[in-house]
C-alpha positions in Angstrom: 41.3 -16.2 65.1 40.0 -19.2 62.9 38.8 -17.5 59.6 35.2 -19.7 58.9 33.4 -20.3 55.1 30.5 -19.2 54.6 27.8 -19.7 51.7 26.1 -17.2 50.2 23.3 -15.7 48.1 22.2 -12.5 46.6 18.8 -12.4 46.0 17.2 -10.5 42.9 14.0 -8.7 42.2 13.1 -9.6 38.9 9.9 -8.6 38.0 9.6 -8.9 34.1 10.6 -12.1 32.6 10.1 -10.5 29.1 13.6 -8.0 29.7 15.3 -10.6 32.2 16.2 -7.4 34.4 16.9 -7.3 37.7 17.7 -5.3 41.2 19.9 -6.8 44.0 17.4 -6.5 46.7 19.0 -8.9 49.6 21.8 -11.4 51.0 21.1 -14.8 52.6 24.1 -16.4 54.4 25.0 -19.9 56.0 27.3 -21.7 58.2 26.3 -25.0 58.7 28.9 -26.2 61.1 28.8 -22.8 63.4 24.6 -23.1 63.4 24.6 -19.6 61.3 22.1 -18.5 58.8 20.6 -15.0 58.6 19.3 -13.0 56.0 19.2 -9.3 55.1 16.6 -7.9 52.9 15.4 -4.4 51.3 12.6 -4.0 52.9 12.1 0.0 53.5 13.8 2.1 51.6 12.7 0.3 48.6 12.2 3.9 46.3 15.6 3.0 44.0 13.9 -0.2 43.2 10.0 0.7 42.2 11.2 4.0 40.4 13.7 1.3 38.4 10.5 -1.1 37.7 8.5 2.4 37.0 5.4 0.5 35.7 5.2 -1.8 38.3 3.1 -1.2 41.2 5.0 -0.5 44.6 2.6 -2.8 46.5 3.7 -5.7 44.5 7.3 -5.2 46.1 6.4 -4.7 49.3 4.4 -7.8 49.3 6.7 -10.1 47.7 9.7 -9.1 49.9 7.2 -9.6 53.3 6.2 -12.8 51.5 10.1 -13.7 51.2 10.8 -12.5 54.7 8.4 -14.8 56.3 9.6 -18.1 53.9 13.9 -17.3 55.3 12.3 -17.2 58.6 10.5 -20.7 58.2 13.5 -21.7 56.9 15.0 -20.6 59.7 12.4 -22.2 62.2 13.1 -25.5 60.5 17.4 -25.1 61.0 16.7 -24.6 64.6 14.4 -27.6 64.7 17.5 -29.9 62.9 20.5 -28.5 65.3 20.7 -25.2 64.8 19.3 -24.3 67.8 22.3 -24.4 69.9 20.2 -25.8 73.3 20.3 -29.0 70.9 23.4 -31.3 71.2 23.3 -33.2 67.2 23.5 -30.5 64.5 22.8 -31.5 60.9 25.3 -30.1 58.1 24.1 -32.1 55.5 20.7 -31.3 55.9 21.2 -27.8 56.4 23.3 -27.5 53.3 20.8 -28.9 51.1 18.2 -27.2 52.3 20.3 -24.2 51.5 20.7 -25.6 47.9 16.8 -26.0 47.7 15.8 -22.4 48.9 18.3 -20.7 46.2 18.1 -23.2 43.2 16.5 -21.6 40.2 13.0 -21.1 39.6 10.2 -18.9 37.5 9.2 -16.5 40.0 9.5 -13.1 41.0 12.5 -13.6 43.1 15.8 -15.4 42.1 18.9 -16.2 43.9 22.2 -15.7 42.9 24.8 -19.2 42.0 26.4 -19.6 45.6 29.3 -18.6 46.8 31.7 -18.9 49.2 33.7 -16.1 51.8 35.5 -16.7 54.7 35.3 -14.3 57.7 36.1 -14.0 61.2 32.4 -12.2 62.2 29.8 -13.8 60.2 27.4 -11.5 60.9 29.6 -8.9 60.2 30.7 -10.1 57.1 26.8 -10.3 55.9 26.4 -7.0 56.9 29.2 -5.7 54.3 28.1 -8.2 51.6 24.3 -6.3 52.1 25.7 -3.3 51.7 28.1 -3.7 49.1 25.6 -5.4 46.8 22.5 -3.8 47.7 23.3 -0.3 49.1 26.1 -0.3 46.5 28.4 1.4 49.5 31.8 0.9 48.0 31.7 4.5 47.5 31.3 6.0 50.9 33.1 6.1 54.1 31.4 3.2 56.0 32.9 1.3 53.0 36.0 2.6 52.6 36.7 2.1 56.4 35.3 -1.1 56.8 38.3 -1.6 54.2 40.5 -0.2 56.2 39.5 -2.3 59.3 39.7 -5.7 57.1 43.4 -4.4 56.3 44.1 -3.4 60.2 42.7 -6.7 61.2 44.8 -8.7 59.0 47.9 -7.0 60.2 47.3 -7.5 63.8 46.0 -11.0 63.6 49.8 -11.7 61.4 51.2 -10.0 64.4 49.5 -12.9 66.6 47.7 -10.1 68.6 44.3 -9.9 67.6 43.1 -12.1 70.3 43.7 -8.5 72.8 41.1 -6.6 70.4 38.2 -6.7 70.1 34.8 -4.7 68.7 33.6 -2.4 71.3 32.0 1.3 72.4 33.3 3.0 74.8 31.5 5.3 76.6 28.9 5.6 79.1 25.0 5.3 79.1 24.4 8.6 77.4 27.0 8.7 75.4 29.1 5.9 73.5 31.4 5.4 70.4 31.9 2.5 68.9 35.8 1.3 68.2 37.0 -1.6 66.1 39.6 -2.3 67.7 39.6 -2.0 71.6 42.0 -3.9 74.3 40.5 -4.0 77.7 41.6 -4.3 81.6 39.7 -6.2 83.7 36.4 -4.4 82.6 38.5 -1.5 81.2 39.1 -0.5 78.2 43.1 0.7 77.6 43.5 1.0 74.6 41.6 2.3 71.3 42.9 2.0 67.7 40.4 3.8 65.0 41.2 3.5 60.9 39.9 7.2 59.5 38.8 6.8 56.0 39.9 10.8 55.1 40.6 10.5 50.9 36.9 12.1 50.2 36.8 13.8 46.8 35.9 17.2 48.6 37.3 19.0 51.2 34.3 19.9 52.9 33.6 15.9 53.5 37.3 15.4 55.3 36.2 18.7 57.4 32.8 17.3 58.4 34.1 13.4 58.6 37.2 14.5 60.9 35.0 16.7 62.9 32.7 14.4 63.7 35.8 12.3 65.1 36.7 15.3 67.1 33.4 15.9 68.6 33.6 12.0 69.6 37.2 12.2 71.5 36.1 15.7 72.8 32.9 14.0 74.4 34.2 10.8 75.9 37.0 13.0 77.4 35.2 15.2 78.8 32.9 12.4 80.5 36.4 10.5 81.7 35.9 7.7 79.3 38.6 8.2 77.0 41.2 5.2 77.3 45.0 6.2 78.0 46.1 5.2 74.7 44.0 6.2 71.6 45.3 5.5 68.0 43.9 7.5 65.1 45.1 5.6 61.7 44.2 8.2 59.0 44.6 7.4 54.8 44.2 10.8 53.1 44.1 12.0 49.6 47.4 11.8 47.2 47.5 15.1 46.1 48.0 18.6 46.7 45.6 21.4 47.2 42.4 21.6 49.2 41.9 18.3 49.9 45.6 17.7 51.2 44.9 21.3 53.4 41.9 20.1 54.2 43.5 16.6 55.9 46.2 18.1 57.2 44.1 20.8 59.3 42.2 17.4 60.8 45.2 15.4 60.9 46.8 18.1 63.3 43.5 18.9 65.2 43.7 15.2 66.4 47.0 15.3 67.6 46.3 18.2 69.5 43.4 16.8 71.4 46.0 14.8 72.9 45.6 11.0 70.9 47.9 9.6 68.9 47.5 9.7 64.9 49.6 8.1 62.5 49.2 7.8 58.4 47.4 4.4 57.6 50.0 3.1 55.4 53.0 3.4 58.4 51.6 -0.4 59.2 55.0 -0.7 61.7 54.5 2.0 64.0 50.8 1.1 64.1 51.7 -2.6 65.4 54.5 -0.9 67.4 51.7 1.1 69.0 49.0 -1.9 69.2 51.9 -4.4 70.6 53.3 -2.3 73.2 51.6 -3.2 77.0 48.6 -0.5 77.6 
């Protein structure tokens, strides 16, 4: 799959000119060529950022960042209205690029926007989604990172393998009940095959008990409702060291192989791609 660039922006909350400090508080994106830009901002769950700012009146937050929301959606309004729209035949790169340029180049206000930069991804949307919560939910420490990093690493193997093309991002499941899978090859409208990375290295034991449970409750459920695929791959990374946290993995690590799916250490990358190359 064709890896695209993408600019991008973190924008800052910086309400005191006198200190020069500011919060991360949002990520604007843009691919001129593929028609992309979309924004994530703080918006609720804003409590980090006024107890930070401690003299600052809350309301003065919320109405700057409803103020910024509806300025990225004019700005989205007038991409659509220069190609972006995708009904429309003629795109314009160059003017969506500068206009880019002109919504983050400096100024004295309230909100400031980070110097651009540049990522390539696959998913765009994905790939803002990550940056959002890397820099603004500051997520490098939990799961949902740490398997997102996982995934990237999965992703990367199977697309040198020249078989990404047979996955893709799916749930699985039914209309009461669904999991979501990275990495899922269908049949007709089928799906065959599931592979899951398992981020299980948490710094206690109790976390790999609850986090591998929860996987269990998941296969356990789509089983029982027949929506398990024939071929399910659990790749697992533990912790790298003895004691509770290694008993701790190992008691999930064999509870998934006796529900009956496959589950192999993260870092044996050939018998993964043996198992994700091999006809469902």
């Amino acid at each position: 799959m064709r890896r695209i660039p993408c600019l991008y922006s973190i924008v800052r909350f910086a309400p005191f000119v006198e200190t020069g400090e500011f919060a991360n508080v949002g990520v604007i994106m843009i691919a001129p060529e593929q028609r992309f830009f979309e924004f994530r901002l703080l918006i609720q769950r804003h409590s980090r950022i006024t107890h930070f700012f401690e003299q600052l009146d809350a309301g003065v937050y919320k109405a700057t960042m409803r103020n910024l929301e509806e300025e990225l959606n004019r700005v989205a309004g007038v991409l659509r209205r220069h190609g972006f729209d995708k009904r429309l035949k003629a795109n314009d790169v160059e003017f969506a690029k500068n206009l880019f340029a002109e919504v983050i180049r400096p100024r004295e206000t309230i909100i400031k926007f980070g110097e651009p930069r540049v990522v390539l991804t696959e998913d765009m949307k994905a790939t803002l989604e990550e940056l959002y919560g890397f820099y603004v939910e500051r997520n490098f420490a939990t799961r949902e990172y740490q398997e997102a990093v996982l995934e990237r690493g999965m992703r990367k193997w199977l697309s040198q393998a020249g078989i990404i093309e047979r996955f893709t991002r799916q749930d699985i499941g039914d209309e009461e009940y669904h999991v979501a899978f990275p990495f899922v090859e269908r049949s007709e409208l089928n799906p065959v095959k599931a592979i899951k990375p398992l981020h299980l290295a948490h710094d206690q034991p109790s976390k790999i008990l609850d986090h591998g449970g929860q996987w269990l409750f998941r296969l356990e459920q789509l089983k029982r409702r027949k929506q398990l695929p024939g071929k399910i791959l659990i790749a697992v990374r533990g912790p790298d060291e003895d004691g509770a946290r290694e008993r701790a993995y190992k008691e999930i690590f064999d509870s998934l192989e006796n529900s009956g799916v496959t589950v192999l250490p993260y870092a044996d990358r050939e018998q993964i791609l043996d198992f994700a190359s091999k006809a469902a």
